[in-house]
N, C-alpha and C positions, 0 to 999 in steps of 0.2 A: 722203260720209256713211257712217258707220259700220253695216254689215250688222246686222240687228236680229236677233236669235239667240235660243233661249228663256234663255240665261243672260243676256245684256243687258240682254233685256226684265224679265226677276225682279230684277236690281239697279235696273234704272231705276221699279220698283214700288216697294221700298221706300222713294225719294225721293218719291213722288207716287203712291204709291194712293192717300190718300184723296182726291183729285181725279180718278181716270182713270174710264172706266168701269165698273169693276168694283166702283166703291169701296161697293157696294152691300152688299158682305159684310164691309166693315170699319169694326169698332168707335168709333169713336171714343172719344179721351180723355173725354173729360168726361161722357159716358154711362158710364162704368167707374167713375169717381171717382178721386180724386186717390191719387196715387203706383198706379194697377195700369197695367202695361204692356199695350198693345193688341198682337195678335199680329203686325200688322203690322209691330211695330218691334223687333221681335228679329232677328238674324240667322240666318243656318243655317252654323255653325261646320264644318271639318274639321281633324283634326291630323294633320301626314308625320311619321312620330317621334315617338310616345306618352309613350315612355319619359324616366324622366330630366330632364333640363329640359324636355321634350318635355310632360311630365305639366305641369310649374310654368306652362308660356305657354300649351297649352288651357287649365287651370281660370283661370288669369288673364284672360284674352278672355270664356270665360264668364260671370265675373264673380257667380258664387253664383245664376245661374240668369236672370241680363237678356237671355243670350242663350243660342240650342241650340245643341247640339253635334251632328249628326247622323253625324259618319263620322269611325273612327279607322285610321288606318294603321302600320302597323309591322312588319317583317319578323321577330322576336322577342315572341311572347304573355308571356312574362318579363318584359320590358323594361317593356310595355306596359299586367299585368295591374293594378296601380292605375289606369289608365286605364279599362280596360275594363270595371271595378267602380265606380268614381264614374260612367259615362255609361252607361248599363246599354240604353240604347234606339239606340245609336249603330250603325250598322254598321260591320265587324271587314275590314278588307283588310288585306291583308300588300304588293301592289302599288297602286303611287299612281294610275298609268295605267288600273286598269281602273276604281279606285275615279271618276277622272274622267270612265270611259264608261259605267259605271253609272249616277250619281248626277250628271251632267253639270248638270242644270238645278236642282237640289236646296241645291246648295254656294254662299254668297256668298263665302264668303273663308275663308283655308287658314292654320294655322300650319305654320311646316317647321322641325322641331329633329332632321334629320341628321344622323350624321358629315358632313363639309366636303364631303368629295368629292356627296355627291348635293345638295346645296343649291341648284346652279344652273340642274340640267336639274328638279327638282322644283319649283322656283322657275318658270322658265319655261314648262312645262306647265303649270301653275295660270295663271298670266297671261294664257296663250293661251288660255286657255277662258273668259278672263271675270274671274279670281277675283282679288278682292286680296290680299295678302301680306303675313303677318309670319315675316320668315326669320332664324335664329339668330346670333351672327356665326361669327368670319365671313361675310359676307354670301355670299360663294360660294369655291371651287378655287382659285380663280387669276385674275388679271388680268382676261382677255378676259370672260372669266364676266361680273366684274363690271361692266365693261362694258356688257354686253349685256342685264341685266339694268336695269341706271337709264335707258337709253334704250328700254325696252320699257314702264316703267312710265307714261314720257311718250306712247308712241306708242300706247295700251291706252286709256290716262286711269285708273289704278287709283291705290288709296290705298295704299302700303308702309310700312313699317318694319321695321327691323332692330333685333335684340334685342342690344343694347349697354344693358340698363336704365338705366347711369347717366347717360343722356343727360337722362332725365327726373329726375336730383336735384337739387334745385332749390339745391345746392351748386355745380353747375357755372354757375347764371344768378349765381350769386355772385360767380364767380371775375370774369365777363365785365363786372359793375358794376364790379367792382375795378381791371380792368385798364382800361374804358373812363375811368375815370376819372383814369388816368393814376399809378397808387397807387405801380408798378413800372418807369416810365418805357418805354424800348423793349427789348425782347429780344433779344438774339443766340445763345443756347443753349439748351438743353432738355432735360433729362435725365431718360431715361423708364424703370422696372426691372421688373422681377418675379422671383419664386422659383420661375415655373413654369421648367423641366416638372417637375411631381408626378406622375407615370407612367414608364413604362420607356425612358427614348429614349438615344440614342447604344449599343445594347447589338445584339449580330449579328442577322441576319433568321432569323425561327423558323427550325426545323427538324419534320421531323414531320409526320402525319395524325391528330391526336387527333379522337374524334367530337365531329361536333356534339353541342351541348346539345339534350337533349330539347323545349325550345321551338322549336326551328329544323329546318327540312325542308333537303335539298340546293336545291331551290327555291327558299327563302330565302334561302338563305346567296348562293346567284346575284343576289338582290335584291340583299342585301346590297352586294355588290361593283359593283355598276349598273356604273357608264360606266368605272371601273378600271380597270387588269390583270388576270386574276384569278389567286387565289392561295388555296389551300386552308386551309379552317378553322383558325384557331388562338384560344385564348383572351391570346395575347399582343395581337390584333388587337381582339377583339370580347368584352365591351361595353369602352368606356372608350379602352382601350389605345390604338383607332386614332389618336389624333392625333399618339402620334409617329412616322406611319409616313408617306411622301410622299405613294403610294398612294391612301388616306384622308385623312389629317388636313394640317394645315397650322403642326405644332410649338408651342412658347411662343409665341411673336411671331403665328400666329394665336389662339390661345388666350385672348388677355391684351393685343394691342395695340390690338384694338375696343375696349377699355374705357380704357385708360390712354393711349393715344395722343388720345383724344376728345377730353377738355378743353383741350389745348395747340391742337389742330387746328381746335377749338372757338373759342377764345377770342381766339386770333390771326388766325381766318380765313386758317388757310393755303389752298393750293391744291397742285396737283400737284409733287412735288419734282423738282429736275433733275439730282442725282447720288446712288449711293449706293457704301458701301463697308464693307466686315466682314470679322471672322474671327471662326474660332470654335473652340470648346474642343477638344480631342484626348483620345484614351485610347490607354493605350499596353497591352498585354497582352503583347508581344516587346520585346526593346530596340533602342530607334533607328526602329522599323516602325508608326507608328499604325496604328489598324484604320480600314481604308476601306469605308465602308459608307455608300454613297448611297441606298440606299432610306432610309435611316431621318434622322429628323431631330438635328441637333449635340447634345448635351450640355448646351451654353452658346453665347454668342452675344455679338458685340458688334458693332453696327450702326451707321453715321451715316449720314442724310441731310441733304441741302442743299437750302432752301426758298427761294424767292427773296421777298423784300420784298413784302409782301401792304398794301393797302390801312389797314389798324388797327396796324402793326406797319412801318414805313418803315427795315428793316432786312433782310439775309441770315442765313436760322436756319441753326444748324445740331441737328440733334434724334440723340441719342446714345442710343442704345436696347442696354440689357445684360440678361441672363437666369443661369439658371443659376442664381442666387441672388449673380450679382455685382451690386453696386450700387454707387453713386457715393459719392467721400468727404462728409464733412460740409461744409459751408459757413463759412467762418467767422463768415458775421452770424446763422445758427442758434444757438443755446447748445448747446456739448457734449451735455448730458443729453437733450435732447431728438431725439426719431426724425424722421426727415424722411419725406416720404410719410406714410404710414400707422402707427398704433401697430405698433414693434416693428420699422420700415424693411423689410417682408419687400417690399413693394410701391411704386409710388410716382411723383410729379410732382413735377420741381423746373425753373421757370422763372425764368434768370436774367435779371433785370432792370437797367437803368442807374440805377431807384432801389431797387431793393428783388427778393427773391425770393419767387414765390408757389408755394406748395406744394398737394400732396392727394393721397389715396390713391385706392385703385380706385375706379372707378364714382363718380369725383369727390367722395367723401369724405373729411371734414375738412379744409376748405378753410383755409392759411393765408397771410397775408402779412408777413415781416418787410421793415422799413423800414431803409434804408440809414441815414436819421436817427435811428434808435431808434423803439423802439419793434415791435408786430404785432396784426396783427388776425386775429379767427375770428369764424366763423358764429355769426350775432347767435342770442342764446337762443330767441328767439319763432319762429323762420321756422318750427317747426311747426305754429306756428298760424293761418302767414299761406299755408301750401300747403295747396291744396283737394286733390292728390293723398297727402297724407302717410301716411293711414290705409290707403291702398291699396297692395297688393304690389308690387313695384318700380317704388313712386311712380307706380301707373297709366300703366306703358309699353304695355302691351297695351289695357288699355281706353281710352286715347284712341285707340290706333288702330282701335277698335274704333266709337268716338263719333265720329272721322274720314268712316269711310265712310258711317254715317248722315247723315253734314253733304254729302260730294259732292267728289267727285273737286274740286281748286282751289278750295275754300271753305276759309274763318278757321279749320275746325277743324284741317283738312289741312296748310293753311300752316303748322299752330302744330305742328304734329307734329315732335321732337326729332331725328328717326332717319330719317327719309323716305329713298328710292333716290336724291334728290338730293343728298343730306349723308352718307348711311354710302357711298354708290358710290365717290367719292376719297377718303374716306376710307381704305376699303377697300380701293382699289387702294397706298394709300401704305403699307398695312401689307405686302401681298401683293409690292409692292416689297422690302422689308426681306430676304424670303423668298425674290426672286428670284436676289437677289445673295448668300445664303447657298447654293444650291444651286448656281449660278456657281463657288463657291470651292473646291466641289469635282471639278470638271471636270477631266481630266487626260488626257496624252495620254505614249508610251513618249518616251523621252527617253535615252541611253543602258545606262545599268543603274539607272534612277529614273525618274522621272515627272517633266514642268510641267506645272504647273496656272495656265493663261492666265487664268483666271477671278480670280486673286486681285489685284486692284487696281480703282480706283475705277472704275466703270461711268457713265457721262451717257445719262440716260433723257430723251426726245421724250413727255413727258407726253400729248399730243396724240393720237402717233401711236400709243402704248404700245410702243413702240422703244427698246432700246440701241444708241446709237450710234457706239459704238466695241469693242466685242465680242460680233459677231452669232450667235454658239453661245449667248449667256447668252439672247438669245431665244425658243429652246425652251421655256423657262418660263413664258412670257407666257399659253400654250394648253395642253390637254394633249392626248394622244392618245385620242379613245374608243372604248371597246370595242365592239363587234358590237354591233346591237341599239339602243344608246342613243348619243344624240344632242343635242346642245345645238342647237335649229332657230331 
């Protein structure tokens, strides 16, 4: 039986005060009258990451005041200060860990909009005390991470979600009628793009001590870097920057493959992939000598993985993922003029079918299908009217998980939740694969007056085991090393 703690016992209240003993001090509904919320049934919010998207998924979970917000965290008051002006009652930490020894019994459930690198051990702290989780995507660093996280949610009993919004647009239950219905026959390919990176990547590692910003203590800035290297202040790093650094972020393909790899992932029921293989772009600044710079994440990207024949889909995929702003040619049963993916092709889904291809852009928008027969279909005009999330900000990915935890850990709500640790976890690890065999490719070792780099050919991944099993150095990347101090437990 699970140890009864005062954070267990305050969630297991809000499913059943008004039946426990105490329920002597709680309102009920219908003595309030209809539509006032009893206080019982609000949560007690926290947010890891204020700033930035970090603002969008608190006021989102809040939902205009159904629930409190009691405590914000953020190592930058900058970042943070629209936060800390909309929640004016909330407590201000800059560390997560103490804001959980503080306010241990206070916190139901936590959002974390991080850089990449702290998402797993901030992730896990909160779980370990109790809290449920809505974590940004990437869902965490790296493999193991995520890992360890969808098997903690199970072994906790908490409600999760990962913030991939368009898991909840009710464009991707589109695509899944479309395909259940056999519109596109079976699949063998997939081709997945973006225009990121939109930030500085493939360019040298800083130089320099510029100061910090006046929102930032050297104390912070150690926040900052948690379980990393660390590496002295730069604004090439912080805000923003860090994703294309190894360090912190986890490049385009973390950036942009929670959202665009979903629906294919989604719709086909894949499962764990069992090869992968890439290159990726170069810069040259000498002749003949690219710049080699492994901290920092490629330029450009171009990835395949190999899925095997899933249950809905009685075929071998293979899913072909490019960045950089390369993108796939046209199709020829698209018409010329028209963009594939998304207005304008900067983004995009194209799965090809033995009858037909189905398209969509990010966050599973603009869902379409053209027919090998002739003909294509798009999102019927009405589905705004037939989704009870529509009016709500990203389709009510935060308040249903919000409306989750008041339903209970393995109840109808929880089940129906888009994003849970069970569905972004391999997800997440199949994106975080992409990345493993990008940073593989640049592995090198002296070789007479040049370098080999062992890492450049296809890699076969033990899904299972989260192993490569025929080039054991590319496995480094599976985990990463942590710094003093901090810990993934």
């Amino acid at each position: 039986m699970e140890k009864q703690t005062p954070d267990n016992s305050r969630r297991d209240f809000i499913k059943t005060g008004l039946f426990a003993a105490g329920s002597f001090f709680i309102v009920p509904r219908h003595v309030l009258g209809k539509g006032f919320k009893a206080p019982s049934d609000k949560l007690n919010l926290a947010s890891i990451g204020a700033g930035g998207k970090g603002f969008g998924d608190i006021s989102n979970a809040w939902n205009n005041g159904a629930e409190n917000v009691v405590a914000l965290c953020d190592v930058d008051t900058n970042q943070a200060a629209r936060a800390i002006k909309k929640f004016p009652n909330a407590k201000v930490f800059s560390d997560f860990r103490v804001m959980f020894e503080q306010m241990k019994g206070d916190i139901d459930a936590v959002t974390i909009s991080t850089p990449d690198h702290v998402h797993g051990i901030a992730a896990m702290t909160a779980m370990q005390a109790g809290k449920h989780v809505y974590v940004q995507k990437p869902l965490t660093h790296n493999i193991y991470e995520t890992r360890q996280l969808t098997e903690a949610a199970r072994k906790y009993k908490l409600v999760t979600q990962m913030g991939n919004q368009g898991a909840s647009n009710p464009g991707q239950q589109q695509m899944i009628e479309w395909f259940n219905k056999g519109l596109i026959g079976t699949v063998d390919t997939v081709y997945v793009w973006t225009n990121r990176p939109v930030w500085p990547q493939g360019i040298p590692v800083p130089t320099g001590k510029p100061e910090l910003p006046p929102s930032m203590s050297k104390e912070n800035w150690d926040l900052f870097i948690g379980p990393a290297d660390y590496v002295d202040y730069h604004p090439l790093y912080h805000p923003f920057k860090w994703r294309g650094w190894w360090n912190f972020g986890t490049g385009a393909l973390g950036d942009m493959g929670c959202h665009l790899i979903d629906p294919p992932f989604r719709v086909l029921e894949l499962g764990y992939p069992t090869e992968v293989e890439c290159s990726v772009g170069q810069v040259f600044t000498k002749d003949w000598q690219p710049e080699f710079i492994p901290e920092g994440c490629p330029p450009s990207s171009h990835v395949q993985l190999k899925f095997p024949a899933s249950k809905k889909n009685k075929k071998e995929i293979k899913m072909i993922w490019s960045d950089g702003g390369i993108r796939p040619f046209h199709p020829d049963l698209i018409p010329a003029d028209e963009s594939i993916g998304e207005e304008g092709s900067a983004n995009g889904v194209m799965m090809i079918g033995s009858k037909g291809i189905m398209t969509c852009g990010t966050y599973g928008l603009v869902p379409k299908v053209y027919l090998n027969k002739g003909g294509k279909l798009e999102m019927p005009k009405d589905y705004k009217t037939k989704n009870k999330n529509e009016t709500l900000p990203e389709y009510g990915h935060q308040t249903s998980w919000v409306e989750a935890i008041k339903d209970g850990f393995g109840n109808s709500k929880h089940k129906a939740l888009t994003s849970s640790f069970d569905y972004s976890g391999p997800l997440t690890e199949t994106v975080l694969m992409g990345n493993l065999a990008i940073r593989s490719y640049g592995l090198r070792t002296a070789a007479g007056n040049g370098f080999k780099y062992d890492g450049r050919k296809k890699l076969l991944w033990d899904g299972t085991n989260m192993k490569i099993t025929n080039f054991d150095d590319a496995n480094q990347f599976v985990n990463r090393n942590y710094r003093e101090g901090w810990k993934l437990i």
